[in-house]
N, C-alpha and C positions, 0 to 999 in steps of 0.2 A: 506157814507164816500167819501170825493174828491178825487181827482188824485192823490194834494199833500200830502192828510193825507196816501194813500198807498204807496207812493213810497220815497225812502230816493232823497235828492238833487242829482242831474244829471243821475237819473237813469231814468227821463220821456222821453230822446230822442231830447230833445229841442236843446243840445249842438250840438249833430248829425246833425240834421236836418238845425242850423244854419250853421256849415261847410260848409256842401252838395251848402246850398242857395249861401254860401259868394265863393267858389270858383268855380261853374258852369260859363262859360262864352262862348261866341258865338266861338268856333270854327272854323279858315277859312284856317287850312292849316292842311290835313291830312295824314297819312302813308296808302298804300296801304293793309297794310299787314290784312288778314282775320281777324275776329273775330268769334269766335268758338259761334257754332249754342247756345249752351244754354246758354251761356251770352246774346244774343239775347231774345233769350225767357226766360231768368227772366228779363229782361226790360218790357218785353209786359207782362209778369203776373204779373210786380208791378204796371203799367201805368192801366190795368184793371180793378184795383181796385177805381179808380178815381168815386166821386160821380158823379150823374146828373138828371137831372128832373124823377121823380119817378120809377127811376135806367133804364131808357130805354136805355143807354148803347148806346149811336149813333151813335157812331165811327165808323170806318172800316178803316183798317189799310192795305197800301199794301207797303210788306219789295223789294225793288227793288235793286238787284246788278247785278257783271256780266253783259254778253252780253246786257243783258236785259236793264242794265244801261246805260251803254254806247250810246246806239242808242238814248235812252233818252234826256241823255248828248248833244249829237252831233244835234239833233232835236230843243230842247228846244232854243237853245244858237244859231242857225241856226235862229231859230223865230225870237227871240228878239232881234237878229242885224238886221233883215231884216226890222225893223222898223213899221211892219204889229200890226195893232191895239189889242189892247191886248181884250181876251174874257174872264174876269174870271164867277166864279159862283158865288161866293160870293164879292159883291161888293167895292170897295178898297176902302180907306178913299179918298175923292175926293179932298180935300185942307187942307193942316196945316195950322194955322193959332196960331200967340199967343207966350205963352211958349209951345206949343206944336210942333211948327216950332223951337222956339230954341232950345229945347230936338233934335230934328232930325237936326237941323245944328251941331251941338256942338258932335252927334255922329260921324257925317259922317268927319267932319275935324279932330278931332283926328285919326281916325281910318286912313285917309290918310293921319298926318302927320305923323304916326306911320310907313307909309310903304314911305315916304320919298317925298309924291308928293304935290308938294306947293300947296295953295290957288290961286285960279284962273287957274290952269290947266284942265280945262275941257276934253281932251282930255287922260290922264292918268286917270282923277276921272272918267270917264264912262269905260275905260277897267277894272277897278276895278269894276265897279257896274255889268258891262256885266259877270264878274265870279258868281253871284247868281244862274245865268244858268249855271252854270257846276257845280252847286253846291260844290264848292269852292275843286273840286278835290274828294270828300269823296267818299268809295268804299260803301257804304248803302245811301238809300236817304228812309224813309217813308214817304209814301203820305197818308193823313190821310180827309176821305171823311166821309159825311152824307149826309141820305137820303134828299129830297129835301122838301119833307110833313112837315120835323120836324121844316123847319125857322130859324131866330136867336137862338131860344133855343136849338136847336141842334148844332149850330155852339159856340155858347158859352161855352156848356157842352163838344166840341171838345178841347176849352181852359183848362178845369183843365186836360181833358187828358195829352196835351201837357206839362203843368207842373210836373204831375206824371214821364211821360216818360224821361223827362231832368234830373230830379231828379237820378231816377235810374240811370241814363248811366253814371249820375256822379259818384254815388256810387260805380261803376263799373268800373271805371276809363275808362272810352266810352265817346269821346269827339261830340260834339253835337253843329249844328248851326238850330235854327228854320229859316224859310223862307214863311215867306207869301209873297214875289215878284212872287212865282217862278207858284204861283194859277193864278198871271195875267196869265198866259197861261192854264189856265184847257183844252182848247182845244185838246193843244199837248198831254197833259197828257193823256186824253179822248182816243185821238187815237194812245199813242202807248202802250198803258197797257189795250185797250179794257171796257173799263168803262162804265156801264151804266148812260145813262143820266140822270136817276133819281139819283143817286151818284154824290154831288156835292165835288168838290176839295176846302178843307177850307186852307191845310197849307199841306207843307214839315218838315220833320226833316231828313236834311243830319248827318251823323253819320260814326265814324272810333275810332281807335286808332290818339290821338291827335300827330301832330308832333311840339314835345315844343322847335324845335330848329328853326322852321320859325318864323322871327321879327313877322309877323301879328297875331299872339298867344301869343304879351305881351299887345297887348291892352284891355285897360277895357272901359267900360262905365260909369259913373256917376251915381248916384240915387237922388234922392230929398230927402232933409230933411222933417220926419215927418212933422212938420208946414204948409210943402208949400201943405200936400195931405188931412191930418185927419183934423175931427172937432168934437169936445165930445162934449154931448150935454147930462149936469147933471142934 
């Protein structure tokens, strides 16, 4: 018997789960205020549950706040003005090119005409991009690594984590920005959380209580109409 022959309409989760999908969005201006330890750890034992190549599970998750953060904070953001070549482990897209440069223009000018800074302000758009490294304020930042043996397939299987994990926080009403800028420094990361080197840095998810009274928490981003992505083939 199917899904839909057991279950009456809206009781399969689908409406849920679109919610969750349609109102999750990147986070970049957070409240200080803690979040209590078990809301935490039901994020990470619903994010756990994430499939991946014959369940090897290849994550590794490290929750960084506090002092601990801070120095992080002040390090990272210290780097990446310094202008010092970026080391990541997982290798960064090297050139947009296409509708794929339009998708990343068309994010990045809304997103700063949202906080009021014109086109061709270079100088305001790089103080904005320079806050990735302070992780836009958030009192949680996860850094989420795999082994280095495991290759793209480990780092891919890192992706449905990251989807799991957003998900929940959203459920949770835990506001959430993913960060793969912040891997161009795996270095820094490396040395100030002690990390082994077979532990590569794939991504961040800074994380807080959202503050929905900062303007840069009403911007959205666009999606592409099925058309421009699917192709069925009957």
């Amino acid at each position: 018997m199917s899904v839909s022959q057991k279950l009456e309409p809206g009781d399969c989760g689908i409406e849920s789960l679109e919610r969750l999908i349609q109102r999750r969005h990147s986070c970049r201006a957070f409240k200080a205020d803690a979040i209590p330890r078990h809301i935490i750890d039901r994020i990470l034992e619903a994010a756990q549950r994430s499939p991946s190549d014959c369940n090897i599970q290849p994550w590794k998750i490290a929750i960084v706040s506090g002092q601990p953060l801070e120095k992080l904070r002040a390090a990272m953001y210290e780097r990446a003005m310094s202008g010092v070549e970026i080391a990541p482990d997982v290798p960064p897209i090297p050139q947009y090119s296409g509708i794929f440069q339009d998708r990343r223009r068309v994010c990045g000018w809304t997103l700063y005409s949202t906080l009021g800074i014109e086109r061709g302000d270079r100088e305001a758009s790089y103080r904005q991009a320079m806050e990735n490294f302070r992780f836009f304020g958030a009192p949680y930042l996860a850094i989420v690594t795999t082994h280095n043996s495991l290759g793209t397939r480990g780092a891919m299987d890192c992706g449905a984590y990251m989807t799991s994990f957003l998900l929940a926080a959203q459920a949770l009403g835990v506001a959430t920005v993913p960060q793969a800028s912040i891997a161009q420094r795996a270095d820094v990361i490396r040395e100030q959380l002690k990390l082994p080197p077979h532990d590569h840095v794939v991504y961040g998810i800074a994380f807080g209580w959202p503050d929905e009274n900062h303007l840069v928490n009403s911007f959205r981003t666009p999606r592409a109409v099925l058309e421009e992505v699917v192709t069925f083939y009957c």
